[in-house]
Z-matrix of the N, CA and C atoms (Angstrom, degrees):
N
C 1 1.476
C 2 1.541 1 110.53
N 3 1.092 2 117.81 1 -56.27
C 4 1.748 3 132.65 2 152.27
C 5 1.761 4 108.63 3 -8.15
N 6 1.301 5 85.72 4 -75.55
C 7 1.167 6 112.29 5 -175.90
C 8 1.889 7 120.92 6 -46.01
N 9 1.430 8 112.20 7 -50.83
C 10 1.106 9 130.76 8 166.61
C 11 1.223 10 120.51 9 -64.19
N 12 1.413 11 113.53 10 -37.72
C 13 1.732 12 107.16 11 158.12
C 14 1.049 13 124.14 12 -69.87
N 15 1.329 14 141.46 13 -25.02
C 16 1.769 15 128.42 14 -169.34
C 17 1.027 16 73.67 15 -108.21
N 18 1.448 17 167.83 16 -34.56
C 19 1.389 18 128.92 17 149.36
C 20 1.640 19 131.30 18 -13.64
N 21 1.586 20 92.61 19 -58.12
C 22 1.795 21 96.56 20 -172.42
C 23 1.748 22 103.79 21 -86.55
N 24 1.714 23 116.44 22 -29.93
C 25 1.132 24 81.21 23 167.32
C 26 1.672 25 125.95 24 -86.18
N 27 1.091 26 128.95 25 -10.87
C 28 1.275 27 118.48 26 147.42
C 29 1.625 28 130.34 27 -34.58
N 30 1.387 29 109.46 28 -44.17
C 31 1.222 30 124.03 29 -169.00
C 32 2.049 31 92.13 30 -58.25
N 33 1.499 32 88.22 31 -65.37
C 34 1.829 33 100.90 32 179.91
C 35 1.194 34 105.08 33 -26.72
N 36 1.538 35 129.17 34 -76.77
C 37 1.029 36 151.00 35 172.10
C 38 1.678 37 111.68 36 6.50
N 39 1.331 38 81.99 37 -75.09
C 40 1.879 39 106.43 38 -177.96
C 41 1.273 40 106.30 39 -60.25
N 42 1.509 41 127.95 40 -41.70
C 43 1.715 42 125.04 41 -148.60
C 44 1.725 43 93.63 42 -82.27
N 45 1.124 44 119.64 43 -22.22
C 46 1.370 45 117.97 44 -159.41
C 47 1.813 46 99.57 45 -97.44
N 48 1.441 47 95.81 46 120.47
C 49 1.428 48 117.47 47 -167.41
C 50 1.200 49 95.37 48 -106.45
N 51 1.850 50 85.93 49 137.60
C 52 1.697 51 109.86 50 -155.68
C 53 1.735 52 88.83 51 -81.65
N 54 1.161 53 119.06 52 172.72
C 55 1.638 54 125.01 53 149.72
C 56 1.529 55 109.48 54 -62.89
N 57 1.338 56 116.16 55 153.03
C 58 1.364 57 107.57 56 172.62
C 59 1.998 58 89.31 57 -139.31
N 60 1.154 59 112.26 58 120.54
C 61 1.432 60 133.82 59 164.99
C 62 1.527 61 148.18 60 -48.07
N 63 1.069 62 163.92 61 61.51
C 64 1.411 63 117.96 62 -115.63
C 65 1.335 64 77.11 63 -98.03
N 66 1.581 65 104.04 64 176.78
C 67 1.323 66 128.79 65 174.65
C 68 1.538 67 134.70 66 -46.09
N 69 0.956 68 131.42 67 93.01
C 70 1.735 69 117.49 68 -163.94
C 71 1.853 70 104.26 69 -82.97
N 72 1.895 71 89.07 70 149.39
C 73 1.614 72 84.99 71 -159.15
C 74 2.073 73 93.00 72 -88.91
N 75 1.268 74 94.46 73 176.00
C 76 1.312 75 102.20 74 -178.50
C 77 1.406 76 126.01 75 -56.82
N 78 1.775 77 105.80 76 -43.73
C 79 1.523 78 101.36 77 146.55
C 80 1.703 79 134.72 78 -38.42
N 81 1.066 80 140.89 79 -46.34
C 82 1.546 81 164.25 80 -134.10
C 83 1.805 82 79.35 81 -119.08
N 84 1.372 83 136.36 82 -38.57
C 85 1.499 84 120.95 83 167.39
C 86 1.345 85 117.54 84 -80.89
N 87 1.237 86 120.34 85 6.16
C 88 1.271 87 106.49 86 -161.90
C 89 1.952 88 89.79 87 -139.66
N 90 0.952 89 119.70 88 14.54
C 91 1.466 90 122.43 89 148.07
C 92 1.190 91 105.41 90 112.18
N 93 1.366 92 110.24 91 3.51
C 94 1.661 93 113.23 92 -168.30
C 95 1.604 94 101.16 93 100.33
N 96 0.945 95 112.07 94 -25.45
C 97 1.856 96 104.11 95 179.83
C 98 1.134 97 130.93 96 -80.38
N 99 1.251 98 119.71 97 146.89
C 100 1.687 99 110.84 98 -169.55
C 101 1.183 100 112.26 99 -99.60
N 102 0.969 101 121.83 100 133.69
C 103 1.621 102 142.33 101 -176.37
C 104 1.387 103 126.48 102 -89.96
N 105 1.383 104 122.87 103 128.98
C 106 1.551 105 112.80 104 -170.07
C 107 1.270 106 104.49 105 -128.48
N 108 1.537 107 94.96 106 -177.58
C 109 1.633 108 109.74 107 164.51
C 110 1.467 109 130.71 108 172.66
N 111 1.413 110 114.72 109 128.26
C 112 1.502 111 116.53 110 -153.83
C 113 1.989 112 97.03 111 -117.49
N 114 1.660 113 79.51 112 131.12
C 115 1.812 114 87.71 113 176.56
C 116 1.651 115 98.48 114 -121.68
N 117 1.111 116 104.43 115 133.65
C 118 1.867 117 127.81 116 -161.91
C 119 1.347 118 88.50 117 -76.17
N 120 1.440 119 114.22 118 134.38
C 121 2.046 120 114.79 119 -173.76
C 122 1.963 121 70.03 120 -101.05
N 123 1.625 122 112.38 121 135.41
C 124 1.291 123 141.32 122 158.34
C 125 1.931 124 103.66 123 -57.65
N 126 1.419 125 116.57 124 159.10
C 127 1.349 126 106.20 125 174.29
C 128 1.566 127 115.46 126 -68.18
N 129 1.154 128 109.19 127 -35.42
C 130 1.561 129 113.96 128 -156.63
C 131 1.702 130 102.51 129 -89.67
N 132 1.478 131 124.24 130 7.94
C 133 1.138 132 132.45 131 146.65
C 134 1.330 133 126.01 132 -92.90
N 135 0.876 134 98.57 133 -0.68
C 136 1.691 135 98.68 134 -173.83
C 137 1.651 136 120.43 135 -54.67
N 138 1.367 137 107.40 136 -52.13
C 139 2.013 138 123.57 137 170.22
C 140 1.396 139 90.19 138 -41.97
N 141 1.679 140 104.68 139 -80.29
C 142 1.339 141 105.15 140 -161.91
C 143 1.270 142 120.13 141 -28.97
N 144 1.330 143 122.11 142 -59.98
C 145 1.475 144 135.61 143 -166.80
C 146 1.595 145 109.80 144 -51.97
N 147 1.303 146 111.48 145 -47.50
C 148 1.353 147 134.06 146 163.36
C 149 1.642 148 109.92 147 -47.22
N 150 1.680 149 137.44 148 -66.07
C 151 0.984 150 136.24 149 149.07
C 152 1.756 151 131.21 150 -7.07
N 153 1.510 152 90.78 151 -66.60
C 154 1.350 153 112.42 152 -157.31
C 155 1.750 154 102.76 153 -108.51
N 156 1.747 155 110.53 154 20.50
C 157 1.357 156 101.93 155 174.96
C 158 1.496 157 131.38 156 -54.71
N 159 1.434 158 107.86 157 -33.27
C 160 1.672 159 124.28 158 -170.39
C 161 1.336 160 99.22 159 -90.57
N 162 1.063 161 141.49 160 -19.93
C 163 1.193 162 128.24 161 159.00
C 164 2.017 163 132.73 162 -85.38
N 165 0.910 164 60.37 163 -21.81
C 166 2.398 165 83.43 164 163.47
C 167 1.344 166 98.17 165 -78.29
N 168 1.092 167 134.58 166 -51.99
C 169 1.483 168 155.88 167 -132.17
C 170 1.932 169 87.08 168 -89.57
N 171 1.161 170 109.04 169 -63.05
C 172 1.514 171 121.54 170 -152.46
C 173 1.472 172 102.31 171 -52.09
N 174 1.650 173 106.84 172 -74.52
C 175 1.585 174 105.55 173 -179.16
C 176 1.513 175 124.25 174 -52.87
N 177 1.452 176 121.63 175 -36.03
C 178 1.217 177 130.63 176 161.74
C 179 1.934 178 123.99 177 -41.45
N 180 0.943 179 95.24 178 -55.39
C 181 1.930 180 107.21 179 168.80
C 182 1.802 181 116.25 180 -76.80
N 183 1.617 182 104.09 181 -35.16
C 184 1.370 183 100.51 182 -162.73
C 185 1.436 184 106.11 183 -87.17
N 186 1.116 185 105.80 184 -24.57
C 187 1.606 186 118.70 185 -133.64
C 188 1.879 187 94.48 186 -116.89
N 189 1.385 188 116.48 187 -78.43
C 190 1.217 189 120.83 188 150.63
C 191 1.272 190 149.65 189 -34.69
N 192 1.581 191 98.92 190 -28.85
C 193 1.609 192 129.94 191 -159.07
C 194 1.908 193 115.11 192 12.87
N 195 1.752 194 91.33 193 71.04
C 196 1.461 195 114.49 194 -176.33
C 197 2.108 196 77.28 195 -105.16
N 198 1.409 197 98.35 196 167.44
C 199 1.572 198 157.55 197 146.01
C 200 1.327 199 123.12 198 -66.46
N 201 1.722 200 112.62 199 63.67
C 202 1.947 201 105.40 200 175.37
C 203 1.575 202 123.47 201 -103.71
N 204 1.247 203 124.56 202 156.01
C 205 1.271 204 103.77 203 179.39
C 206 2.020 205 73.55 204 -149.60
N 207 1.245 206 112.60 205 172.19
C 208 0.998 207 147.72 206 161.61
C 209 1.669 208 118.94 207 -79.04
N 210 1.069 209 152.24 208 102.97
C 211 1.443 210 131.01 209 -164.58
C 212 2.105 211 87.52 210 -125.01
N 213 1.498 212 104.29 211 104.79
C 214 1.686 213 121.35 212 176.15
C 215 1.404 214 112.61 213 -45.46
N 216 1.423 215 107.26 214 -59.46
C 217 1.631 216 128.00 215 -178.09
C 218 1.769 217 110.56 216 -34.04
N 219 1.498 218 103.21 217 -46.09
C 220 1.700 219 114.15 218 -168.57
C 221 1.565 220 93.60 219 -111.54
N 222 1.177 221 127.12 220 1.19
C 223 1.652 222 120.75 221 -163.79
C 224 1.595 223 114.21 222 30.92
N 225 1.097 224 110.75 223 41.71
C 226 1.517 225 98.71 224 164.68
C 227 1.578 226 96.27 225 -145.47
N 228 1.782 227 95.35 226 169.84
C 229 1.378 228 119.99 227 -146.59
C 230 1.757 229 94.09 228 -97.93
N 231 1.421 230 124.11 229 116.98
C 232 1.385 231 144.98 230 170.65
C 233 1.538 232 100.74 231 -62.00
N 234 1.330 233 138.45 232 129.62
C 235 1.546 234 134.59 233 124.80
C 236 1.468 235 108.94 234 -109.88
N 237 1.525 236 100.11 235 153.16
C 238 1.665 237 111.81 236 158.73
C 239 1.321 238 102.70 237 -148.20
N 240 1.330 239 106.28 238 148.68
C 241 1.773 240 124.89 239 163.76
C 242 1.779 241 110.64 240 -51.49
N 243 0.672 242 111.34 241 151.39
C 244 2.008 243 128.10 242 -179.45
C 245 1.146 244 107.78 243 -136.34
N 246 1.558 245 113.55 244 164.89
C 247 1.449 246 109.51 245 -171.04
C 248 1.681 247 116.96 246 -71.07
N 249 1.462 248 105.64 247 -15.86
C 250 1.495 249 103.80 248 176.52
C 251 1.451 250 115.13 249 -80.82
N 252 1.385 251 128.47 250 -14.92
C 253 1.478 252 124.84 251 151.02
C 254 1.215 253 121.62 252 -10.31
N 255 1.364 254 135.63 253 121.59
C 256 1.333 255 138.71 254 170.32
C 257 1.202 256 115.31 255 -95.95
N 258 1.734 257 118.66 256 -80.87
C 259 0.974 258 162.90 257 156.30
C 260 2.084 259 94.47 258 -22.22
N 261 1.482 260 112.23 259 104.20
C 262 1.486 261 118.09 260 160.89
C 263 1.358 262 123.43 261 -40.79
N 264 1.459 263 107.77 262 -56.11
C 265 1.655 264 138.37 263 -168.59
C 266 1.563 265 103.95 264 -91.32
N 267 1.410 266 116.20 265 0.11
C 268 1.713 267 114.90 266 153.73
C 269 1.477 268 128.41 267 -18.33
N 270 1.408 269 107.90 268 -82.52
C 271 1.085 270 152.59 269 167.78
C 272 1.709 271 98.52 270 -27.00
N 273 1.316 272 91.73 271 -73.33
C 274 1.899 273 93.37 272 177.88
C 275 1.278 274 134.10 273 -56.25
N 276 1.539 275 107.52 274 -42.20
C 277 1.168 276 123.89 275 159.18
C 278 1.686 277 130.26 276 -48.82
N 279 1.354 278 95.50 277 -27.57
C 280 1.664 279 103.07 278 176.26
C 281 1.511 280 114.82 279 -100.23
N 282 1.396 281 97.35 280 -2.95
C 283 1.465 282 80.32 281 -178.51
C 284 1.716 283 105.50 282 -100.97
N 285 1.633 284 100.41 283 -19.84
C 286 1.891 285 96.21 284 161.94
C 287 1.083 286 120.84 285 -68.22
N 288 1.338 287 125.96 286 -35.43
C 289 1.469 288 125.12 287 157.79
C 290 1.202 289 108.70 288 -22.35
N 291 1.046 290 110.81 289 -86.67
C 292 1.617 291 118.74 290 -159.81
C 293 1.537 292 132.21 291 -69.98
N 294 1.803 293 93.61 292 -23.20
C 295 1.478 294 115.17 293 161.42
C 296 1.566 295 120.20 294 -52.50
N 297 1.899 296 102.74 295 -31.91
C 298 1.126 297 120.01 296 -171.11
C 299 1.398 298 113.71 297 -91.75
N 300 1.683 299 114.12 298 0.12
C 301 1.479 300 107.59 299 -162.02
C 302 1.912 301 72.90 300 -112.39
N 303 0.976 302 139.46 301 0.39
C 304 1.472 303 129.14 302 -177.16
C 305 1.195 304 111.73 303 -100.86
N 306 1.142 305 110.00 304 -16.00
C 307 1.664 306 124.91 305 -177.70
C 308 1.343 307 115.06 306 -58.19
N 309 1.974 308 107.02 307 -39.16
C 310 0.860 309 116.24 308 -165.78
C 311 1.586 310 103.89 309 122.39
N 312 0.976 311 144.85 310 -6.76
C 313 1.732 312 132.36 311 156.03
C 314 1.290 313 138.50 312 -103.05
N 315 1.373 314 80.36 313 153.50
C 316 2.405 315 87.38 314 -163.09
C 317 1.622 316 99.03 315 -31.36
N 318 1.672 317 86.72 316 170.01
C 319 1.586 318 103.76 317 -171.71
C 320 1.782 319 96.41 318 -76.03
N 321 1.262 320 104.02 319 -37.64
C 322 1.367 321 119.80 320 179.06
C 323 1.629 322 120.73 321 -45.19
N 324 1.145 323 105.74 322 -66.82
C 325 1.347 324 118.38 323 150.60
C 326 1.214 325 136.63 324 -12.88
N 327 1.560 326 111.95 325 -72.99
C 328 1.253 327 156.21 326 121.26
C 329 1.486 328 107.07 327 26.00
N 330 0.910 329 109.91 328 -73.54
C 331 1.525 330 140.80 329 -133.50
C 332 1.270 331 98.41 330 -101.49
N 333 1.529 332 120.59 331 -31.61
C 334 1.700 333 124.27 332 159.25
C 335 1.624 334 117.28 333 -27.52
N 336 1.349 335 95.93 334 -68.89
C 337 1.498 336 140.18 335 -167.49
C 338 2.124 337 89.38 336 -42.04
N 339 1.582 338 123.54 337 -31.82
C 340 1.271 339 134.49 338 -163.21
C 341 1.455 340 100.91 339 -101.42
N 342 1.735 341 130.81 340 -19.67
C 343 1.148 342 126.09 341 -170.10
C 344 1.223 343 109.98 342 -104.52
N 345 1.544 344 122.97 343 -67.85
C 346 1.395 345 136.46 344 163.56
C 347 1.566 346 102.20 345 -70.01
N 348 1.854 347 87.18 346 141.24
C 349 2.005 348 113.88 347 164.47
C 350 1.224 349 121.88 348 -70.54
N 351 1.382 350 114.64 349 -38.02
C 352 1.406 351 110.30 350 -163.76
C 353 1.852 352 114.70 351 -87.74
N 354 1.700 353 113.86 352 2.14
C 355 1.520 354 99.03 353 -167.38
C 356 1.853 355 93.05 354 -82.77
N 357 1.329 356 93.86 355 165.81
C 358 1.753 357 124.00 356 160.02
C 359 0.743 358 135.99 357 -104.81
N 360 1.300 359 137.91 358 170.21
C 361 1.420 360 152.97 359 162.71
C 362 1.813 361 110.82 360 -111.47
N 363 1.448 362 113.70 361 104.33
C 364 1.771 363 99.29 362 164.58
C 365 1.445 364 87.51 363 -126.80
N 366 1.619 365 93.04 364 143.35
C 367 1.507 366 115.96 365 163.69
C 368 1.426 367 122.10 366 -115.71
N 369 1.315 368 138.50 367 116.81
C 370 1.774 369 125.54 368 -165.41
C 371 1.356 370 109.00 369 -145.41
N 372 1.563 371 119.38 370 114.84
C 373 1.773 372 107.10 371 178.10
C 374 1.168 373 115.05 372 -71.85
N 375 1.611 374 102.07 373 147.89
C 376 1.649 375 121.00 374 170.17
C 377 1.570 376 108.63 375 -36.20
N 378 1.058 377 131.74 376 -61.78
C 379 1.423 378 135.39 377 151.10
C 380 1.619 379 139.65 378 -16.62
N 381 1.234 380 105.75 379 -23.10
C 382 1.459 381 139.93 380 170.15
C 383 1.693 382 117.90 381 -73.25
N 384 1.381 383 86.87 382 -54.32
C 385 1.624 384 96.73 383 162.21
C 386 1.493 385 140.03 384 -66.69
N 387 1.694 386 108.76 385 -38.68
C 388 1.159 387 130.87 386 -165.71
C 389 1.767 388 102.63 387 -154.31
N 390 1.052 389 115.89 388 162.25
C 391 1.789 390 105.42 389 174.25
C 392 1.472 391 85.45 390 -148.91
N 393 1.611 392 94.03 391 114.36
C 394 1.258 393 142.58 392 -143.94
C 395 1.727 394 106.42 393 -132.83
N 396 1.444 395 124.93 394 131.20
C 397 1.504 396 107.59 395 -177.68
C 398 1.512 397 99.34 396 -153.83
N 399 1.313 398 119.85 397 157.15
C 400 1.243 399 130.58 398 -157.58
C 401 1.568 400 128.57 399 45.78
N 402 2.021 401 112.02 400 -122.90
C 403 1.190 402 109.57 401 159.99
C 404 1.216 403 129.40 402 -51.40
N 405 1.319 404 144.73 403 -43.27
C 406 1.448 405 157.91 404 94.84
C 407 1.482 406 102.36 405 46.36
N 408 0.976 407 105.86 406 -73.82
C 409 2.340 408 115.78 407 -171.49
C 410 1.076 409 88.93 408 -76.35
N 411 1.817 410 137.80 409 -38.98
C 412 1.318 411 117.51 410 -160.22
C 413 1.597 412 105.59 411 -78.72
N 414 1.498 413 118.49 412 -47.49
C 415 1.625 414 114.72 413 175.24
C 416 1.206 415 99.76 414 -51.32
N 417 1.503 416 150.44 415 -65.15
C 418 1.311 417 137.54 416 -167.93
C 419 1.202 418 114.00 417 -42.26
N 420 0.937 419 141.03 418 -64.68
C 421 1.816 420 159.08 419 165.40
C 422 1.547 421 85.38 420 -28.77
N 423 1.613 422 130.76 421 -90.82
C 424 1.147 423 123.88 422 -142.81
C 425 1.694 424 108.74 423 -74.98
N 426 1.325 425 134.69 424 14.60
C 427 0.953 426 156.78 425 -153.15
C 428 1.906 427 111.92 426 -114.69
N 429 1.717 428 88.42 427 -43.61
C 430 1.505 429 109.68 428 173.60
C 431 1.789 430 103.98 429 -73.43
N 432 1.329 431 113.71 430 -48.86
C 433 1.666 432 127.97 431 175.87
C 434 1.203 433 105.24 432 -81.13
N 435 1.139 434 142.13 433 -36.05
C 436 1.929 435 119.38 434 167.99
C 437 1.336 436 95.26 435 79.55
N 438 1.420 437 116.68 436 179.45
C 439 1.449 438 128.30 437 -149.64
C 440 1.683 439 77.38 438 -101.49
N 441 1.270 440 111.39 439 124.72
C 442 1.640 441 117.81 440 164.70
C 443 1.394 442 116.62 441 89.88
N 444 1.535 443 106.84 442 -7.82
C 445 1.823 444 116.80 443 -162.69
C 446 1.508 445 90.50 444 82.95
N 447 1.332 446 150.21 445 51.21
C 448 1.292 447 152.12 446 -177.23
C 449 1.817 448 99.11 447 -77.29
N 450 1.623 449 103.04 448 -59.40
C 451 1.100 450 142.43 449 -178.50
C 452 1.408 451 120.41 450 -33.96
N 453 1.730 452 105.15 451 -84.01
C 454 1.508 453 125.02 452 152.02
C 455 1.928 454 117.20 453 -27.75
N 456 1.495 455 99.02 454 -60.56
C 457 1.394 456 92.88 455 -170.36
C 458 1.683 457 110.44 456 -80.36
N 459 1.199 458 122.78 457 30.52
C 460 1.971 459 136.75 458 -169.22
C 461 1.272 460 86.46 459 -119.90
N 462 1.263 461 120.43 460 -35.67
C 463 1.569 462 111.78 461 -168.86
C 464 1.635 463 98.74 462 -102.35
N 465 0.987 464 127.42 463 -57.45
C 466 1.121 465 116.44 464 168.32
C 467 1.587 466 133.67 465 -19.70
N 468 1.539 467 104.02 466 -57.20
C 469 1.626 468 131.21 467 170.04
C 470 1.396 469 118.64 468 -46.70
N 471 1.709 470 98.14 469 -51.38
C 472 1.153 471 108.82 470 -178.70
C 473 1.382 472 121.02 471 -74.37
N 474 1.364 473 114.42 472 -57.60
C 475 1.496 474 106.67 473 167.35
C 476 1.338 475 152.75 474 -70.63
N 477 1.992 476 91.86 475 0.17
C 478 1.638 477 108.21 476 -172.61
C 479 1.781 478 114.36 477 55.10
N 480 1.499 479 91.07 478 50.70
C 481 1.653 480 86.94 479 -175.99
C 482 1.562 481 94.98 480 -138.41
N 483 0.866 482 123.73 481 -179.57
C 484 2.003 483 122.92 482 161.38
C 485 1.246 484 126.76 483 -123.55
N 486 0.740 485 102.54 484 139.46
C 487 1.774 486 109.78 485 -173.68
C 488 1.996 487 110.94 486 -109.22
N 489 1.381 488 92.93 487 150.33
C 490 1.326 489 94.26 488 165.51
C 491 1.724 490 112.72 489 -164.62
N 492 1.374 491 100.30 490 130.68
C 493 1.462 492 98.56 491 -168.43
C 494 1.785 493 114.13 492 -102.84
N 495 1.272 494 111.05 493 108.78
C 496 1.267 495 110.36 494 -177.40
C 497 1.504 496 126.61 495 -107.52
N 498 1.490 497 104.52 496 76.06
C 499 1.182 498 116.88 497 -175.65
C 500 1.771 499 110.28 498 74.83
N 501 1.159 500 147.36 499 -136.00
C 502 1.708 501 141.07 500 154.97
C 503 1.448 502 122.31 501 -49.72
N 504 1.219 503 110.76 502 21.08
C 505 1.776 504 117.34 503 -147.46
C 506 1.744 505 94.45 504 -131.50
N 507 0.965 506 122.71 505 144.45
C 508 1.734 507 119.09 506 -152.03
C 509 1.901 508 82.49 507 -149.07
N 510 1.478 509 120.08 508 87.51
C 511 1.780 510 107.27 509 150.47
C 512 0.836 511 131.47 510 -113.77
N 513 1.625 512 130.81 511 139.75
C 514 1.486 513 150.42 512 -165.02
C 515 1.466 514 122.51 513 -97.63
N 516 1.340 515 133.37 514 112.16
C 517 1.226 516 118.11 515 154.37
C 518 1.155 517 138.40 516 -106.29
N 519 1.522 518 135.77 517 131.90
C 520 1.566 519 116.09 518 -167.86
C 521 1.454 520 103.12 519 164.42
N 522 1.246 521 124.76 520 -172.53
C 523 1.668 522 116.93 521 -178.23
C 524 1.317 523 84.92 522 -96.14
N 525 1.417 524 101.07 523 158.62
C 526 1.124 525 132.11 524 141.59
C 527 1.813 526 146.17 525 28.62
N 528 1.480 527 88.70 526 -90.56
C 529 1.456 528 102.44 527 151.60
C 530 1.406 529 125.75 528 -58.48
N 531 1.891 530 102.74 529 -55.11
C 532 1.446 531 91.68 530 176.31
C 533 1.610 532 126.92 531 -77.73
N 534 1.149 533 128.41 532 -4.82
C 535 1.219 534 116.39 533 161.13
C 536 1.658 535 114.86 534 -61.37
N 537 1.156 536 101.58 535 -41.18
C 538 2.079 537 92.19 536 179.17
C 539 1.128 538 122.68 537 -54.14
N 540 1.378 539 105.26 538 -30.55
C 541 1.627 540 117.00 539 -176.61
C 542 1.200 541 93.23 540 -74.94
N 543 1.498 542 145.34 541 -66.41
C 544 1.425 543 146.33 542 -151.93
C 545 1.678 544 102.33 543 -64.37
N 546 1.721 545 104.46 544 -52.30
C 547 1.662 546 100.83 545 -166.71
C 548 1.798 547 99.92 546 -67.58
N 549 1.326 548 126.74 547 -11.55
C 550 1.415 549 111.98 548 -168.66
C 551 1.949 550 105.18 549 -106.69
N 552 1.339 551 118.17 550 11.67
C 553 1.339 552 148.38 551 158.42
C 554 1.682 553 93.13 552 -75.81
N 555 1.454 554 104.13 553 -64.02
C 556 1.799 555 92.01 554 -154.27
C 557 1.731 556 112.13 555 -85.66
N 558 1.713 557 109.00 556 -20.18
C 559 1.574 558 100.09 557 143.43
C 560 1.387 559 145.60 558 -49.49
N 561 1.549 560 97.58 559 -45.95
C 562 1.620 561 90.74 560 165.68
C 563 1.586 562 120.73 561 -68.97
N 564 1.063 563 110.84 562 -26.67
C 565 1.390 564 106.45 563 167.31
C 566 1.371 565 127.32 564 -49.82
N 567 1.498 566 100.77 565 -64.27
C 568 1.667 567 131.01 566 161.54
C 569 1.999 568 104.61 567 -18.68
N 570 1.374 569 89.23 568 -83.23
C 571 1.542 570 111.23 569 163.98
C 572 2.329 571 128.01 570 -25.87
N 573 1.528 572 73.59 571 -38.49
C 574 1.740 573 73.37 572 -172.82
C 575 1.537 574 114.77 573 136.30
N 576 1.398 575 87.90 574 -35.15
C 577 2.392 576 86.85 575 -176.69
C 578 1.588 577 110.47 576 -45.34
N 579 1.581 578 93.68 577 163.25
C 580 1.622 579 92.34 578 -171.58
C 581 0.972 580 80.24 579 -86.72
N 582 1.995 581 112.99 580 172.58
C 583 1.480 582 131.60 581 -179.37
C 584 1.768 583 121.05 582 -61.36
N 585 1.654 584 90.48 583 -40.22
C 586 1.543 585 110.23 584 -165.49
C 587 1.770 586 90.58 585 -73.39
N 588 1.280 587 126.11 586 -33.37
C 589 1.279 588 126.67 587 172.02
C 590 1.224 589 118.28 588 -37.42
N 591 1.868 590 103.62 589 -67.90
C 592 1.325 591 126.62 590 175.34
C 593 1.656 592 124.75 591 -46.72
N 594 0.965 593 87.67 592 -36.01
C 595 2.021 594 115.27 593 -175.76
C 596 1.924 595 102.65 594 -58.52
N 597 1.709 596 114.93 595 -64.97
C 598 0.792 597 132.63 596 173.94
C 599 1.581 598 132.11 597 -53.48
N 600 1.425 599 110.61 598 -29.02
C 601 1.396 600 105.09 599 172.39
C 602 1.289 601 105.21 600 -120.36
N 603 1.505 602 136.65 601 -5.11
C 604 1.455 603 129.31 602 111.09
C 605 1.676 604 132.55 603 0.14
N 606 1.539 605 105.45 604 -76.80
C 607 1.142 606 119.18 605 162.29
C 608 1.815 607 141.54 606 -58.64
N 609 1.573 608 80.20 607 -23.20
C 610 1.600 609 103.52 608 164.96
C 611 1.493 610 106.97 609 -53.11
N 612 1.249 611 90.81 610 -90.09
C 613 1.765 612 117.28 611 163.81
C 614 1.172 613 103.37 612 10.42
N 615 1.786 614 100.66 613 -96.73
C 616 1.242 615 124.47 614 -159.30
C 617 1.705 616 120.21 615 -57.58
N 618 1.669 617 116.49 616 -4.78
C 619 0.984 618 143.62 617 -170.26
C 620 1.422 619 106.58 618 -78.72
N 621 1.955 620 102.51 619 -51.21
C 622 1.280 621 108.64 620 -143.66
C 623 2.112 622 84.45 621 -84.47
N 624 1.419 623 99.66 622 -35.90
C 625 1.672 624 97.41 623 -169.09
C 626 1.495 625 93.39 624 -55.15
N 627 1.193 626 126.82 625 -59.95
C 628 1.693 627 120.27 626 -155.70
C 629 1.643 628 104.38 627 -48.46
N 630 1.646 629 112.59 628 -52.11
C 631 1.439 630 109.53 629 168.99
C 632 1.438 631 130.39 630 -50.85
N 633 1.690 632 114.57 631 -22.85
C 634 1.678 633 123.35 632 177.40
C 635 1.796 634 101.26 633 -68.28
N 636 1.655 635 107.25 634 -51.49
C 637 1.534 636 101.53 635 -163.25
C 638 1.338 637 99.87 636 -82.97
C-alpha cells in the first residue's frame, strides 16, 4: 500500500507543470532605463585604440550585444545596454574590458576579463609600497621589468597572471589568488630582495597552489 502511494505521489509530482519564464533582457531588469558608461581613452592609448578598434568593437556588439561609439570631443569610449542585452552584468563587463585594454593590455588578454567570472583588475603605485624618489623609483621600476622584461614575464609565467608596468603604476590581471602571489613578488622587489630570491619563493607558491587544486 506504501508502495502504491509514493508511486502516485510521485506520479503527481511529474504531471504538474512547472511555469517556464522567458528570459528578461537587461533593459526590462533595470526598469526600462538605459544604462551607460564612459571610460576616458588616456593619450598614449589613443593609436592603439585606433589600431585595435574592430577588434574591441567585435566582442562588445556580438558577444555582449552592448551600444559603442567612440565620442572624439571627450576621447573616451561610450557603451550602453540595447534592447537585445541579455546578460545584466553586460554593461560591466564591457566596461572592464576596455578599462583593461587602456591600462595597457593586449586585446587578447583583454578579452579574458569577457569570458571567465573570476579574473580582476588591481592597479597599485610603486610608491604605495615604499616612497621612493628619483634614482631610487627608477631602480625599483627597472627591477620590477628585469633586463629585457626577463623579470615581468618570470612572474607573469609563474603566477598565470599579467603584468604591466606603466611608468610608477604596477597593473594586474588574473584571479584572485594569483594576483597576491604576483603583487607580493613585485613588492619584494619594490622593497630591495634579490630577483633569484623573488623567483624562488615565487615558485614555492605557485607550486604549493597547483598541488592544493
Amino acid at each position: 500500500q506504501s508502495a502504491s502511494l509514493s508511486k502516485e505521489s510521485s506520479g503527481a509530482v511529474e504531471n504538474t507543470d512547472q511555469p517556464v519564464f522567458p528570459k528578461i533582457s537587461a533593459l526590462e531588469q533595470a526598469g526600462g532605463k538605459v544604462e551607460y558608461r564612459r571610460i576616458r581613452c588616456p593619450p598614449h592609448r589613443y593609436t592603439p585604440l585606433r589600431e585595435y578598434w574592430e577588434q574591441i568593437l567585435t566582442p562588445l556588439v556580438d558577444y555582449l550585444k552592448l551600444q559603442v561609439r567612440f565620442n572624439p570631443k571627450t576621447r573616451s569610449v561610450e557603451m550602453k545596454t540595447s534592447p537585445h542585452t541579455i546578460d545584466s552584468g553586460a554593461l560591466q563587463k564591457g566596461a572592464d574590458f576596455v578599462s583593461a585594454f587602456m591600462m595597457g593590455f593586449e586585446v587578447q588578454d583583454a578579452v579574458a576579463l569577457l569570458r571567465l567570472d573570476d579574473l580582476y583588475l588591481e592597479s597599485f603605485q610603486v610608491t604605495d609600497v615604499k616612497m621612493l624618489r628619483g634614482d631610487h623609483l627608477s631602480r625599483a621600476v627597472g627591477r620590477i621589468a628585469g633586463q629585457d622584461g626577463k623579470t615581468r614575464y618570470a612572474i607573469e609565467n609563474a603566477t598565470r597572471t599579467r603584468v604591466v608596468v606603466a611608468d610608477t603604476r604596477i597593473h594586474l590581471l588574473g584571479s584572485y589568488a594569483n594576483i597576491r602571489v604576483a603583487r607580493n613578488a613585485i613588492c619584494d622587489l619594490i622593497l630591495g630582495a634579490p630577483p633569484g630570491k623573488v623567483y624562488n619563493n615565487m615558485r614555492n607558491v605557485a607550486k604549493r597552489m597547483n598541488e592544493r587544486y
